[in-house]
Short mmCIF file of the C-alpha atoms (twelve columns), coordinates in Angstrom:
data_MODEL
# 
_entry.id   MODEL 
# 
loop_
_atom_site.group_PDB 
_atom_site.id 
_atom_site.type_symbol 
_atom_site.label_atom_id 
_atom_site.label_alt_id 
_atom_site.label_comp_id 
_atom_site.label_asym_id 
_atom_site.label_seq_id 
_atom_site.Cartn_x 
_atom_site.Cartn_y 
_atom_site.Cartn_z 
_atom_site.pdbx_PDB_model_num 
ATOM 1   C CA . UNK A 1   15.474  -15.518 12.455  1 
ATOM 2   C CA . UNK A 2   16.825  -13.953 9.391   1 
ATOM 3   C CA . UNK A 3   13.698  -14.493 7.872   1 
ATOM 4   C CA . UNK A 4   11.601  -12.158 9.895   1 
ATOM 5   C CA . UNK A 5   14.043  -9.588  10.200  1 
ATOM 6   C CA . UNK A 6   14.238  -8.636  6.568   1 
ATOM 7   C CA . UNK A 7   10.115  -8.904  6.435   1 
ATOM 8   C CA . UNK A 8   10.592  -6.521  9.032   1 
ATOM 9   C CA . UNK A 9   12.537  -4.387  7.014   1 
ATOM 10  C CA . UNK A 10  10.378  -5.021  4.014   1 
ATOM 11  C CA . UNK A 11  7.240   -3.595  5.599   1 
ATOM 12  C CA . UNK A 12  9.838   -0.483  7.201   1 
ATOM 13  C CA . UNK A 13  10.303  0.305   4.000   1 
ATOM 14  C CA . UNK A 14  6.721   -0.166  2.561   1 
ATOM 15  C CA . UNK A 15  5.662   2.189   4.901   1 
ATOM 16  C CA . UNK A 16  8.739   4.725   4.124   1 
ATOM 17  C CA . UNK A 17  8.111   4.620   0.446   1 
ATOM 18  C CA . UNK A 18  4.892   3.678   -0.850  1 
ATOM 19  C CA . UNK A 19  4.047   7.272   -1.530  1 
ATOM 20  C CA . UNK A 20  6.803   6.848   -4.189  1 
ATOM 21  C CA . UNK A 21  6.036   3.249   -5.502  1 
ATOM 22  C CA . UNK A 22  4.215   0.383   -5.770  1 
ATOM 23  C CA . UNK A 23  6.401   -1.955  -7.604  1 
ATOM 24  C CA . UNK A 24  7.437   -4.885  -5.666  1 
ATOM 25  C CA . UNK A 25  10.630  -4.922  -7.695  1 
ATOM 26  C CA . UNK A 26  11.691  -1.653  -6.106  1 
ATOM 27  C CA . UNK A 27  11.302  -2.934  -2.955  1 
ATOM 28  C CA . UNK A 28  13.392  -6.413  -3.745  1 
ATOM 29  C CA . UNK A 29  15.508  -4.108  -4.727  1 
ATOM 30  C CA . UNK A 30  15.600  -1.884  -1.692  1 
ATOM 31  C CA . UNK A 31  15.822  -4.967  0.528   1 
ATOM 32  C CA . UNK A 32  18.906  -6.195  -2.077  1 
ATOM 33  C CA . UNK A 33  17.015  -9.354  -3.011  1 
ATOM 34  C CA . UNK A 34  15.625  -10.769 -6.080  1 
ATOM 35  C CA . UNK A 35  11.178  -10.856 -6.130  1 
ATOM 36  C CA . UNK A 36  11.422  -13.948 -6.652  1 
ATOM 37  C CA . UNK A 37  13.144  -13.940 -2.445  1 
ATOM 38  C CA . UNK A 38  10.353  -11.098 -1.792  1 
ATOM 39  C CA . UNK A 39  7.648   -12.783 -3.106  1 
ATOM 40  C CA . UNK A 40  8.617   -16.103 -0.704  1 
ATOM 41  C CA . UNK A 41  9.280   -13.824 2.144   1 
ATOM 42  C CA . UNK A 42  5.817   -12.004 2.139   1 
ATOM 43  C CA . UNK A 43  4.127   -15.512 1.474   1 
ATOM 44  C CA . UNK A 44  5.505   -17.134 4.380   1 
ATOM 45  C CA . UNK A 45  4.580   -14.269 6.427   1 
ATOM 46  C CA . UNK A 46  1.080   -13.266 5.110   1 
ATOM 47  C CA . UNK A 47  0.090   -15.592 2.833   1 
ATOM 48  C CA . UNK A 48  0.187   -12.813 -0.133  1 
ATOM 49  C CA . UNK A 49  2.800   -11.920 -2.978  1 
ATOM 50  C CA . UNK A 50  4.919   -8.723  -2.368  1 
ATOM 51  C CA . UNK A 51  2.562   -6.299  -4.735  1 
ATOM 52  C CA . UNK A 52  -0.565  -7.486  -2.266  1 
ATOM 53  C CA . UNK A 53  1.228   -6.671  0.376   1 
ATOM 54  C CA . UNK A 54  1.999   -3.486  -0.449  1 
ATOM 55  C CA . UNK A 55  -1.659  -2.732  -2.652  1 
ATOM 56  C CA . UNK A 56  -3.433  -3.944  1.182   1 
ATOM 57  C CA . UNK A 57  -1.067  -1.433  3.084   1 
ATOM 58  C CA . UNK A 58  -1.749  1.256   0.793   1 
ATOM 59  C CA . UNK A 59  -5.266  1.280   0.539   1 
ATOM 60  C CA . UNK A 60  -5.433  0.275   4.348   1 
ATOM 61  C CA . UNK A 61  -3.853  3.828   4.340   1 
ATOM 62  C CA . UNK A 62  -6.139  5.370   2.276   1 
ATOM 63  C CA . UNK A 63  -8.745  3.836   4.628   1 
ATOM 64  C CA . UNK A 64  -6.907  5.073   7.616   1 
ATOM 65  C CA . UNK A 65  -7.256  9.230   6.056   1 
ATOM 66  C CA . UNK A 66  -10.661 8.988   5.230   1 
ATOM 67  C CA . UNK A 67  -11.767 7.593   8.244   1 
ATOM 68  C CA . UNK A 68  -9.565  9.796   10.792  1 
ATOM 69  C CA . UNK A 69  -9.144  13.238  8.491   1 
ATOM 70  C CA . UNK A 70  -11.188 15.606  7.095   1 
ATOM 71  C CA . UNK A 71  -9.088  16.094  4.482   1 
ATOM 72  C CA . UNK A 72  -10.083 16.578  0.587   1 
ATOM 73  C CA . UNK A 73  -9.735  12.892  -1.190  1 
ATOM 74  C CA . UNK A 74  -7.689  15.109  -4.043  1 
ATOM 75  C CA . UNK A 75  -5.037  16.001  -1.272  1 
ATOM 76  C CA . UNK A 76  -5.211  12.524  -0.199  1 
ATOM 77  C CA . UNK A 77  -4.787  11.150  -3.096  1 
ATOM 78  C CA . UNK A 78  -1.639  13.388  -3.421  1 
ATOM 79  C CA . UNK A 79  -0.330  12.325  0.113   1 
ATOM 80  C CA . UNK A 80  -0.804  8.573   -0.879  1 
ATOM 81  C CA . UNK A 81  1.338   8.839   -4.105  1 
ATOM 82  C CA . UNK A 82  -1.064  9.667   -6.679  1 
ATOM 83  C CA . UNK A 83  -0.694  12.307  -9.594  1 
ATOM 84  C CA . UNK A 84  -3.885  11.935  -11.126 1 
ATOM 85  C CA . UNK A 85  -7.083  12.074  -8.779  1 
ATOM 86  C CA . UNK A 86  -8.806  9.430   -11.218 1 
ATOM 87  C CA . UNK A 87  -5.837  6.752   -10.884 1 
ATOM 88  C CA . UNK A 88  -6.593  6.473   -7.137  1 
ATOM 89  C CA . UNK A 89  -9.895  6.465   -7.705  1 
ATOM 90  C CA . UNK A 90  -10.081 3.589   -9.888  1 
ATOM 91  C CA . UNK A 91  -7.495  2.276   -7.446  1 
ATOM 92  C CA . UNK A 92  -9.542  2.611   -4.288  1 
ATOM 93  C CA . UNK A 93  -12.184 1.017   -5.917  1 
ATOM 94  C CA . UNK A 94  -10.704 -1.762  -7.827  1 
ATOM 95  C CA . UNK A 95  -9.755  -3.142  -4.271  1 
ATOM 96  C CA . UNK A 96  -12.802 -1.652  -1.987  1 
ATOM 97  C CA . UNK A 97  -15.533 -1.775  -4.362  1 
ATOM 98  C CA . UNK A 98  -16.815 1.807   -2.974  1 
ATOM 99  C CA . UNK A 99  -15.383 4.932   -4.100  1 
ATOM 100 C CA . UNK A 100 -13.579 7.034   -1.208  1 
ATOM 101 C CA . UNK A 101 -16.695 9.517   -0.785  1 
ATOM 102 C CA . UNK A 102 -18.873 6.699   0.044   1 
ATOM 103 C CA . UNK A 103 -16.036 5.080   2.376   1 
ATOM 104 C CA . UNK A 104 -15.710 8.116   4.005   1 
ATOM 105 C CA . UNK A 105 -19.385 8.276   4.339   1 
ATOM 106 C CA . UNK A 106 -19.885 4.906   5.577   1 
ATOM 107 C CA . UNK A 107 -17.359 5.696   8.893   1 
ATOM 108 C CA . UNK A 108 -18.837 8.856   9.739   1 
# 
């Protein structure tokens, strides 16, 4: 189905470039769709708009390096995209409600 094949692509290319952004229009754009198409697309196959999508993968990656590394949350927060320490932050806890210390603390 032609469908599922570009969702497939979409989250290929999620995973390829969300280090470099997290606007959904970028990635309509990758895909050579409108977000309007995008948005419909990640509905029907997750029930959530194309920036959800890509906010849940990215802090499901942040998750991922704080449980599994011992790495400094500054250098993670570099590896996940991040210039400013405080953005991700703010950003790991405006969709965890824990900062990542305490995550990090929690799965140890």
């Amino acid at each position: 189905r032609e469908e599922y094949e570009q969702f497939l692509q979409y989250q290929q290319i999620v995973v390829e470039k969300y280090r470099d952004t997290r606007m959904a229009k970028q990635y309509a754009f990758f895909l050579n769709i409108t977000l309007r198409q995008l948005n419909k697309l990640c509905d029907l196959f997750t029930g959530k708009s194309a920036k959800e999508y890509i906010n849940s993968y990215i802090v499901l990656e942040i998750k991922r390096q704080l449980a599994t590394t011992s790495l400094p949350i500054k250098q993670i927060a570099y590896e996940c995209g991040f210039s400013e320490v405080t953005n991700f932050l703010k950003y790991f806890k405006k969709y965890t409600q824990t900062t990542p210390s305490k995550f990090r603390a929690l799965k140890r």
